[in-house]
C-alpha positions as CSV (number, residue, x, y, z in Angstrom):
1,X,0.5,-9.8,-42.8
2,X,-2.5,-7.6,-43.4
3,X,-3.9,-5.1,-40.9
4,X,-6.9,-6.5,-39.0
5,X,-8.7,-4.4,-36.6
6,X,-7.5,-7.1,-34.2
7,X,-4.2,-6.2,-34.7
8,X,-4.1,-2.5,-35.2
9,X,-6.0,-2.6,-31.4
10,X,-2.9,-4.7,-30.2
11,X,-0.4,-2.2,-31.8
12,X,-2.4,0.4,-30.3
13,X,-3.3,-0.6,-27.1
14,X,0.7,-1.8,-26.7
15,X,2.1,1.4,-27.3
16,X,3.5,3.6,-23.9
17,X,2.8,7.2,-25.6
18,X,-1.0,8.0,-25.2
19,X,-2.5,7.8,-28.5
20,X,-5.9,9.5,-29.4
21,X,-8.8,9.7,-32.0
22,X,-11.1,12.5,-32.1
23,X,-13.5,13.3,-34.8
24,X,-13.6,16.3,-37.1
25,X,-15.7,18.8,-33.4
26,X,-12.5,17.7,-31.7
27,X,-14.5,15.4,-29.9
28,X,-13.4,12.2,-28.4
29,X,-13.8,9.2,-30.4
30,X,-11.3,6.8,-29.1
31,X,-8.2,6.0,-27.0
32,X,-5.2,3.7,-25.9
33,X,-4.9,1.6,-22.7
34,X,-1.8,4.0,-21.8
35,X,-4.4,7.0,-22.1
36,X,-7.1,5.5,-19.9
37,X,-4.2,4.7,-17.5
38,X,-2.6,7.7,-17.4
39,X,-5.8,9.7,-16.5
40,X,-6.7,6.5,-14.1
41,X,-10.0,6.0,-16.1
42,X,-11.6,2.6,-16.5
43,X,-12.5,2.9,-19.7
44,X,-13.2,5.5,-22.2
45,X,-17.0,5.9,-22.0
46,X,-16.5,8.7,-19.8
47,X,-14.9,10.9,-22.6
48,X,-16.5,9.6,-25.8
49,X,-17.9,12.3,-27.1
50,X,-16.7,15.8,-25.0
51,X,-13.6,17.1,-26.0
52,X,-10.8,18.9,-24.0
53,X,-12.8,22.0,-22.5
54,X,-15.4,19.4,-21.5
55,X,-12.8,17.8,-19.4
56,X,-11.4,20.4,-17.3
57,X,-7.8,19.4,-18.3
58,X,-6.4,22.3,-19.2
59,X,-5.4,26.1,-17.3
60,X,-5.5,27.8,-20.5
61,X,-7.5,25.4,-22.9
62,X,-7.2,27.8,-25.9
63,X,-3.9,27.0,-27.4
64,X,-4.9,22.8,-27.4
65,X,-8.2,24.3,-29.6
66,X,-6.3,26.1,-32.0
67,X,-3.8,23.7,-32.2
68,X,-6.4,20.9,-33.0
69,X,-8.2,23.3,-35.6
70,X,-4.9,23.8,-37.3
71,X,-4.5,20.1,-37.7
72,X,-8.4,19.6,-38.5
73,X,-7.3,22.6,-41.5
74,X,-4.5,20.0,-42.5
75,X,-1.8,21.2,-40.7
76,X,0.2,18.5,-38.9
77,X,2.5,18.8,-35.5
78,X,5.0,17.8,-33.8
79,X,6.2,17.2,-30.0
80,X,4.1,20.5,-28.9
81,X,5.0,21.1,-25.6
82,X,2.5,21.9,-23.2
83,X,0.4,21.7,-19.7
84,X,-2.6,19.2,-18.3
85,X,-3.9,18.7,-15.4
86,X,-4.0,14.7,-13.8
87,X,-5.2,14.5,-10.2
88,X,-4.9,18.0,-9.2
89,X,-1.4,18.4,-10.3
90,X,-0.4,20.5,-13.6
91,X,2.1,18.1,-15.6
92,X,4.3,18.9,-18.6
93,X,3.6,17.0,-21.9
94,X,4.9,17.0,-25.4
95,X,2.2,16.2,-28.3
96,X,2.0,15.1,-32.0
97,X,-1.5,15.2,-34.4
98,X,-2.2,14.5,-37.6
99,X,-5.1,15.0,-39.8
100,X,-7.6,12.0,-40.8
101,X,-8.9,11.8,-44.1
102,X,-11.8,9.4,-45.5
103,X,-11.8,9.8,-49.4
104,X,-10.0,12.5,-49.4
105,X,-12.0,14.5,-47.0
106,X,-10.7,15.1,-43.7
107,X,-13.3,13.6,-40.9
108,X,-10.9,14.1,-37.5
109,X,-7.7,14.1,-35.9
110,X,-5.2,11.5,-34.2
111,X,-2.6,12.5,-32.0
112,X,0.0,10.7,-29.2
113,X,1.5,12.6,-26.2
114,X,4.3,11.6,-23.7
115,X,4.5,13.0,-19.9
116,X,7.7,14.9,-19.7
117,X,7.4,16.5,-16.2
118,X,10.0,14.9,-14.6
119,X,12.3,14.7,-17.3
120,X,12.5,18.8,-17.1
121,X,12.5,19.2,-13.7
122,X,15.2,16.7,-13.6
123,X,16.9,18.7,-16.3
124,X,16.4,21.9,-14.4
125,X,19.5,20.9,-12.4
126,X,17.0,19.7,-9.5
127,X,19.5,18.5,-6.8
128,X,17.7,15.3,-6.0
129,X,19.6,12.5,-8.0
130,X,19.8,9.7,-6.1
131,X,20.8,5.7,-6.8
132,X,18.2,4.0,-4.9
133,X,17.3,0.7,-7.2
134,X,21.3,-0.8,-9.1
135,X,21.1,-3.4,-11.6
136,X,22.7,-5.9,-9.2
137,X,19.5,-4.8,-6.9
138,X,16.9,-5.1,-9.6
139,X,18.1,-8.5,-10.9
140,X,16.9,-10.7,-7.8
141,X,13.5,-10.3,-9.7
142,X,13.6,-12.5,-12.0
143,X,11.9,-9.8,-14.5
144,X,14.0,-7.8,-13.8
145,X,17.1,-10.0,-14.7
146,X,15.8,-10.4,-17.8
147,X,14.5,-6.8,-18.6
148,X,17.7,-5.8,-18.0
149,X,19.3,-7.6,-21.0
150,X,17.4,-5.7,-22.9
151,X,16.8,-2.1,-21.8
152,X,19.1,0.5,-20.0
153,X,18.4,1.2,-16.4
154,X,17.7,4.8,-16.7
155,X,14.5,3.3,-18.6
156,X,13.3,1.8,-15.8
157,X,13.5,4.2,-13.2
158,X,11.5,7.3,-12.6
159,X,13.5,10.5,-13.8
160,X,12.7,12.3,-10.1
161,X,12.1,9.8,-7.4
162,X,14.2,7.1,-8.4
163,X,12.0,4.1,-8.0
164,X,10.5,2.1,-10.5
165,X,8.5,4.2,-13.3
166,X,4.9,3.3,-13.5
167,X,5.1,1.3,-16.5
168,X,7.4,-1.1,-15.3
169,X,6.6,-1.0,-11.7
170,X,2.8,-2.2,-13.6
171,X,4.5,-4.9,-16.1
172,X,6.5,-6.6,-12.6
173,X,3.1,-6.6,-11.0
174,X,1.7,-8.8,-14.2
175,X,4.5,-11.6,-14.3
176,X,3.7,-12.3,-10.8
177,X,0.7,-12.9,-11.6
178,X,1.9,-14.5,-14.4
179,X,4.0,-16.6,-12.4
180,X,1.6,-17.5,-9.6
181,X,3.4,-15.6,-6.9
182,X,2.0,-14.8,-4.2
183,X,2.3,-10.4,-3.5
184,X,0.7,-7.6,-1.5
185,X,-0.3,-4.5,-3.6
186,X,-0.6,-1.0,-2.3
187,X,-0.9,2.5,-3.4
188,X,0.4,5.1,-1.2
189,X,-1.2,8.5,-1.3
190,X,0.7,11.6,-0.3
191,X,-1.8,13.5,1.9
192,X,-2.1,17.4,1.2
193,X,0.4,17.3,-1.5
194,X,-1.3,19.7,-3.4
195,X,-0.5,22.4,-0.5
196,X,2.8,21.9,0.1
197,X,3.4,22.7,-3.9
198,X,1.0,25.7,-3.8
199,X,2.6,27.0,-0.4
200,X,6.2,26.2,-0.9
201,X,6.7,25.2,-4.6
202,X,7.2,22.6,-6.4
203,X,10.6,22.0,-5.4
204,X,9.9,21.2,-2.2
205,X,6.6,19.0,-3.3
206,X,9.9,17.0,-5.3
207,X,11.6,16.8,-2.1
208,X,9.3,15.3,-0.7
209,X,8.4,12.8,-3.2
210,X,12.3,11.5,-3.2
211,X,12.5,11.6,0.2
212,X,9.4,9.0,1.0
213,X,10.5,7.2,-2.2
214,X,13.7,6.2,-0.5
215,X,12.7,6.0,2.5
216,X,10.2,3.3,1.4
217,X,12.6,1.6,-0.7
218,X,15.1,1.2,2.1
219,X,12.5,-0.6,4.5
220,X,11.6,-2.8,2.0
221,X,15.0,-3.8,0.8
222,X,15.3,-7.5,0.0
223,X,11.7,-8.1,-0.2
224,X,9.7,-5.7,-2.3
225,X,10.3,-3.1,-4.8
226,X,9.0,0.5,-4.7
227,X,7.4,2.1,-8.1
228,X,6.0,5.4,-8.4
229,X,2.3,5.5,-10.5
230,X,2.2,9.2,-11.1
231,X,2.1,12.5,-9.2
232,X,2.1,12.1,-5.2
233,X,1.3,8.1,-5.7
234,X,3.6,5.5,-4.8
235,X,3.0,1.8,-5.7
236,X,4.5,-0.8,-3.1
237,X,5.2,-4.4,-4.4
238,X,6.0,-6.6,-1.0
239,X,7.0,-10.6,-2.2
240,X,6.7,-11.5,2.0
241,X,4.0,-10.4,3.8
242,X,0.8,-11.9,2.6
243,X,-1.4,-13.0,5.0
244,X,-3.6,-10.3,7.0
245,X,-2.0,-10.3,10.2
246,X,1.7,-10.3,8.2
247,X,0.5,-7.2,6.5
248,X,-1.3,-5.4,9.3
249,X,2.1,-5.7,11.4
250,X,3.9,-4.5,8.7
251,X,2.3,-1.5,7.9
252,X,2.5,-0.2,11.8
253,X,6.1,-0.8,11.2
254,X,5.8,1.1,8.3
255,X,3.9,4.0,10.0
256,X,5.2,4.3,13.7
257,X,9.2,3.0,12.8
258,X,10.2,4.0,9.3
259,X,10.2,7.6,9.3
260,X,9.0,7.2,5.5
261,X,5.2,8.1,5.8
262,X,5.1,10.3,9.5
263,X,7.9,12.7,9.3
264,X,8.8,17.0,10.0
265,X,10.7,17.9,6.7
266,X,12.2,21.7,6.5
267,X,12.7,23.6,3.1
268,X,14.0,26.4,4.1
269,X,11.3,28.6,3.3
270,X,9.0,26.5,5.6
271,X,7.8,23.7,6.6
272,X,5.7,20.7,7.1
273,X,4.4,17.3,8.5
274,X,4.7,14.8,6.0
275,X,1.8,11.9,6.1
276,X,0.5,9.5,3.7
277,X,-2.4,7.1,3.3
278,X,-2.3,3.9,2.1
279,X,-4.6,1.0,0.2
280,X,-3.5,-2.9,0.4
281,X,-4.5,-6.0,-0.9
282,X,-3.1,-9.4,-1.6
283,X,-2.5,-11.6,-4.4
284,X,-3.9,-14.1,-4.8
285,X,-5.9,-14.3,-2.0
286,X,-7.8,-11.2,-2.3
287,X,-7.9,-11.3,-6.3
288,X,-6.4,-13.3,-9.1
289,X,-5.8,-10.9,-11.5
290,X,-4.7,-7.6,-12.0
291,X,-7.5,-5.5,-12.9
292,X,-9.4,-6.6,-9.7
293,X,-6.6,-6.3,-7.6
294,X,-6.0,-2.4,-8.6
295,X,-9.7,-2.1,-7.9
296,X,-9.0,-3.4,-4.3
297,X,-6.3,-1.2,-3.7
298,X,-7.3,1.9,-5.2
299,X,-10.5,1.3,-3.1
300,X,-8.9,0.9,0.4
301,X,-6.9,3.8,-0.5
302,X,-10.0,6.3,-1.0
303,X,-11.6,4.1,2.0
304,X,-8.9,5.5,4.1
305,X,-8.8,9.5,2.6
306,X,-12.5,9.0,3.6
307,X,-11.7,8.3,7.3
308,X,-9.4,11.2,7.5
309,X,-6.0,10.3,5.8
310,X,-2.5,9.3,7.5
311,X,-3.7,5.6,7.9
312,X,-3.0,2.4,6.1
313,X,-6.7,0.2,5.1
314,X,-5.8,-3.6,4.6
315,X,-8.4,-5.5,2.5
316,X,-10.3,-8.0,4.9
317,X,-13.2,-9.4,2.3
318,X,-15.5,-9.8,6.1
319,X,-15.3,-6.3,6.3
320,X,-14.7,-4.5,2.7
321,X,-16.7,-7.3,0.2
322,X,-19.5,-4.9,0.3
323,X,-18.1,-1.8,0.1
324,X,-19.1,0.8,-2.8
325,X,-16.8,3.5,-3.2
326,X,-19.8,5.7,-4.5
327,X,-21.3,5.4,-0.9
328,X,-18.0,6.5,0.7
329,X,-17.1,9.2,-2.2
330,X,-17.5,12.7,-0.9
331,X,-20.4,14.9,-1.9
332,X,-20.3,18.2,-2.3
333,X,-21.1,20.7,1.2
334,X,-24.1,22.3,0.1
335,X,-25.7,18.9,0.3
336,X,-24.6,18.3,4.3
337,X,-25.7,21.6,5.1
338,X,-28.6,21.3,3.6
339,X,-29.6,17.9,5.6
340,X,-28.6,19.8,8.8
341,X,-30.3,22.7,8.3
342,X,-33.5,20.8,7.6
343,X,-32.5,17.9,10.6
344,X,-31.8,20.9,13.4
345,X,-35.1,23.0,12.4
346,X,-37.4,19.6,13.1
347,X,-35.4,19.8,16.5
348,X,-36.7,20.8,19.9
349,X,-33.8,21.1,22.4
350,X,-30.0,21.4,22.5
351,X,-29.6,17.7,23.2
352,X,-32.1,17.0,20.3
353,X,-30.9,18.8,17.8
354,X,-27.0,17.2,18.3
355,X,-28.8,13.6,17.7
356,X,-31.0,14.6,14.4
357,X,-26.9,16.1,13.3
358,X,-25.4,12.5,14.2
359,X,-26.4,10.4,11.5
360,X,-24.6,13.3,8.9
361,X,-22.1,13.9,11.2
362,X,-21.1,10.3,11.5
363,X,-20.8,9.9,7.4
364,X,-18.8,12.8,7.0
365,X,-16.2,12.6,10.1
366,X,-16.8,8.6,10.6
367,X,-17.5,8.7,14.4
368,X,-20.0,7.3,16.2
369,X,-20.7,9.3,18.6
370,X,-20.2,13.1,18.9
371,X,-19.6,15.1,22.5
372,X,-19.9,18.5,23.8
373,X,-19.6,20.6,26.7
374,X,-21.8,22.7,28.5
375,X,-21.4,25.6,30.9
376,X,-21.0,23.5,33.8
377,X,-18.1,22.2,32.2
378,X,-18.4,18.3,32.1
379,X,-18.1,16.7,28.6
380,X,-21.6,14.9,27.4
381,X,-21.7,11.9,24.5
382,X,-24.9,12.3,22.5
383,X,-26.2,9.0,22.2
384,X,-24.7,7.8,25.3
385,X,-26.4,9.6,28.0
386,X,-24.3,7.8,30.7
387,X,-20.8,8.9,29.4
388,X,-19.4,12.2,30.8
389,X,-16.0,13.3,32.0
390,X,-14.1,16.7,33.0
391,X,-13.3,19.3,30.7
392,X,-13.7,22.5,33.1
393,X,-10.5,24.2,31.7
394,X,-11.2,23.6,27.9
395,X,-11.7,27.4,27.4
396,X,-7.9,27.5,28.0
397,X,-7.3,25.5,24.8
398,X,-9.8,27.9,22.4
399,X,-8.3,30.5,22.1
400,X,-9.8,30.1,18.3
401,X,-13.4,28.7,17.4
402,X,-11.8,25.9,16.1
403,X,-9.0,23.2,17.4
404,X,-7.8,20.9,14.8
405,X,-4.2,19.6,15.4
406,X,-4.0,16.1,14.8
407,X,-2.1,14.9,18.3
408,X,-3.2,16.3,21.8
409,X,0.3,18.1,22.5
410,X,-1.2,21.3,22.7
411,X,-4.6,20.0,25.0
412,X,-2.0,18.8,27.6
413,X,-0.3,21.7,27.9
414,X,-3.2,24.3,28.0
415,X,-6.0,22.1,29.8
416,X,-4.8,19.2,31.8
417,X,-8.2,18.2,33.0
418,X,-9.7,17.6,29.8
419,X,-6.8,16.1,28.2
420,X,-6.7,13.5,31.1
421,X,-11.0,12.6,30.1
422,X,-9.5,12.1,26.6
423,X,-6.6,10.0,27.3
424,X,-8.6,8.0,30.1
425,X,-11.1,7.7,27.1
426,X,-8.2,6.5,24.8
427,X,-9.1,9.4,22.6
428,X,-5.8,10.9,21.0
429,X,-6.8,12.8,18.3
430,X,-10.1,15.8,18.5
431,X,-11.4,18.4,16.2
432,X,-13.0,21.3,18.6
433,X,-15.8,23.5,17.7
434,X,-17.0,26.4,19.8
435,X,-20.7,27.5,19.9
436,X,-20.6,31.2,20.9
437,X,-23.0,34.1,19.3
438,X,-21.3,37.4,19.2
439,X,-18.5,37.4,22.0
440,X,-20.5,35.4,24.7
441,X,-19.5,31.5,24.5
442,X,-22.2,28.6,25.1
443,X,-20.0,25.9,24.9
444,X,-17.7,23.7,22.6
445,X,-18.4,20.4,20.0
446,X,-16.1,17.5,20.4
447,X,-15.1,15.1,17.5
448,X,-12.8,12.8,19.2
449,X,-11.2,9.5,18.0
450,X,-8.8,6.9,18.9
451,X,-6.3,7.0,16.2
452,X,-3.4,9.0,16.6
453,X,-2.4,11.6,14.4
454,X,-5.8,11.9,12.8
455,X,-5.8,15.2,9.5
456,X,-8.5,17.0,9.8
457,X,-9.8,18.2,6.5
458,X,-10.9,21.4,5.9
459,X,-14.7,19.7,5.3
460,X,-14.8,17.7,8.3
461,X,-14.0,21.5,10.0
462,X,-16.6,22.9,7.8
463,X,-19.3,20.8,8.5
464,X,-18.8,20.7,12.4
465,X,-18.1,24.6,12.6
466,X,-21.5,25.0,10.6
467,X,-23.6,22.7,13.0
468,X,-22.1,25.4,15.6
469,X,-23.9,28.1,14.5
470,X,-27.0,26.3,13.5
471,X,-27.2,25.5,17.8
472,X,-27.0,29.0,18.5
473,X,-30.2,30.4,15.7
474,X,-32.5,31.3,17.2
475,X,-31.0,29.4,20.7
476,X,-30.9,30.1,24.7
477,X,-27.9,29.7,26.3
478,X,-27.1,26.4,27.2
479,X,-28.3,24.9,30.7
């Protein structure tokens, strides 16, 4: 059989390791599907063309350069361990290049790497081995029964968590479709992972990645399977609840009963809240194949980081059809400050200047509405002039300028008056602002929703603490 391009592609594109074709600047010329889906790029247009330093991937990008020059001298190598960044989180990888030559001449470089992160913590005597997924389990899936004639089950799981590796946990997905069988789809995010490695180390962040892992497997026992896609993402495969309602019931479930996605976990050294956001759709009622179904997902799931994390976002197509994720991607501060700045300046009064901040204030925390209190201590909506309810003893609460817990605990305990105008506003979660210049407070900003246990990100604070001080420049006290 001779080599077509056709069929080098399918060898290529087949292949788990991610393969690579740069030319002789060590810029990007080409790579596999396992590449682009390791990196969770679409395509390859984004990195035709830049090589490595261009791409950010690297702490310490100068041993991959000399490396490449080596090979670009003629030098080949060989399962070169070292370290990339993929969504924030440093991973451990093993590499192989060879030179290209064109009449002799060489004209670029081709190289293949494998993730081996979890392999060497693993290896590293991690006490976290656990049996979550047994042959007998796996071969009720009828993919799974036959996979298992042929490969070992240590192949199919993921070396740290357990559940299904990403590359099998995606080839399941595909023979449903396949088959015509109906599925829901869903990523699971790990919110603030990044912190609890940097604060508490990465044993800890492998904890907690085992811990959810089985968690979630055990509620979905006996009707989906439970893969992990890579770093703090889980993928969840569930073969019975398809329909909207079905789904939305079962992720409350999931959220309020499981203790998989809203937990305390201790380490020892510290500890933490554990909370995860989640992005679901439906085959094939939301998508009939696979590429559109990811997009789905992996949309709902930044939908819902965009609202403020620790929430599950169900695709309905009434509500989401139109939904760009460039419109709900976040920009970068200096751009909301800068509309503020400009929006409060054009501003006469107090009351004026809070409704020229609303329409910002609304894309960046997703209210509609915004309150505050002045010194006679009632709480005021912004657009709604009629609204207004007690919150005389909120100065026993800020002790801080700012209040961000994500439950109302610590309001009840400190001022009962205001926490009772929340609650009788079904408010349960509120991000709390004071305005004060030097020592002498003017009063306090209110971002207040109705969805429990609400993360406030450290933008959302940003932005509201900034619009604080813009109130008082140049500002009376407040009457």
């Amino acid at each position: 059989m001779d080599m077509t391009v056709e069929l080098f592609n399918s060898i290529i594109n087949s292949a788990q390791d991610c393969v690579f074709w740069k030319d002789k600047d060590r810029r990007f010329v080409g790579v596999n599907q396992a590449f682009l889906d390791f990196y969770g790029f679409e395509s390859d247009d984004i990195l035709i063309g830049k090589n490595d330093e261009d791409m950010g991937w690297h702490s310490d990008p100068e041993p991959f350069k000399q490396d490449e020059l080596a090979v670009l001298a003629g030098k080949s190598t060989y399962k070169v361990h070292g370290k990339c960044f993929i969504k924030g989180e440093e991973r451990d990888i093993v590499a192989s290049k060879r030179p290209l030559y064109k009449n002799g001449e060489i004209v670029g470089l081709v190289g293949s790497f494998t993730d081996i992160t979890d392999v060497l913590r693993r290896g590293n005597a991690l006490e976290q081995n656990q049996t979550i997924y047994t042959i007998d389990k796996l071969r009720k899936y009828s993919f799974f029964d036959k996979l298992m004639d042929e490969v070992s089950l240590n192949e199919i799981l993921d070396p740290l968590t357990g559940v299904i590796s990403r590359a099998y946990s995606v080839r399941f997905v595909r023979s449903l479709i396949a088959e015509q069988r109906p599925f829901t789809f869903a990523m699971i995010d790990l919110d603030n992972f990044k912190f609890i490695n940097d604060s508490l180390g990465h044993t800890a962040g492998d904890m907690v990645l085992s811990t959810v892992s089985k968690r979630l497997a055990e509620f979905l026992d006996g009707f989906g399977i439970v893969g992990r896609f890579g770093g703090d993402e889980l993928l969840l495969i569930d073969l019975k609840h398809i329909n909207t309602d079905d789904k939305i019931s079962f992720f409350e479930r999931l959220y309020v009963n499981s203790l998989a996605l809203r937990f305390t976990m201790d380490f020892g050294n510290g500890g933490s809240f554990i909370t995860a956001t989640a992005g679901a759709a439906s085959f094939p009622e939301d998508a009939n194949n696979y590429a559109d179904l990811f997009t789905l997902i992996d949309k709902m799931l930044y939908y819902g980081k965009n609202k403020g994390r620790n929430c599950f976002t169900v695709y309905q197509e009434k509500k989401h059809k139109d939904l760009e994720v460039t419109k709900i991607a976040h920009r970068g501060l200096y751009t909301y400050f800068h509309q503020l700045r400009t929006s409060l300046e054009e501003a006469d009064s107090f009351e004026n200047k809070l409704k020229a901040a609303i329409p910002v204030l609304s894309e960046i925390l997703k209210v509609k509405d915004l309150f505050y209190v002045r010194n006679d201590g009632r709480l005021k909506a912004v657009m709604n002039p009629q609204y207004e309810g007690d919150a005389s003893d909120i100065a026993e609460l800020m002790v801080e300028d700012l209040f961000s817990e994500n439950t109302l605990d610590k309001v009840k305990n400190n001022s009962p008056k205001f926490y009772k105008t929340l609650i009788d506003k079904g408010f349960e979660t509120a991000l709390i602002v004071r305005i004060r210049k030097g020592s002498e407070v003017y009063g306090y900003l209110v971002c207040a929703v109705k969805r429990s246990l609400r993360i406030w990100q450290e933008n959302e604070c940003a932005v509201l603490y900034y619009v604080a001080g813009l109130l008082m420049e140049n500002q009376q006290r407040i009457e």
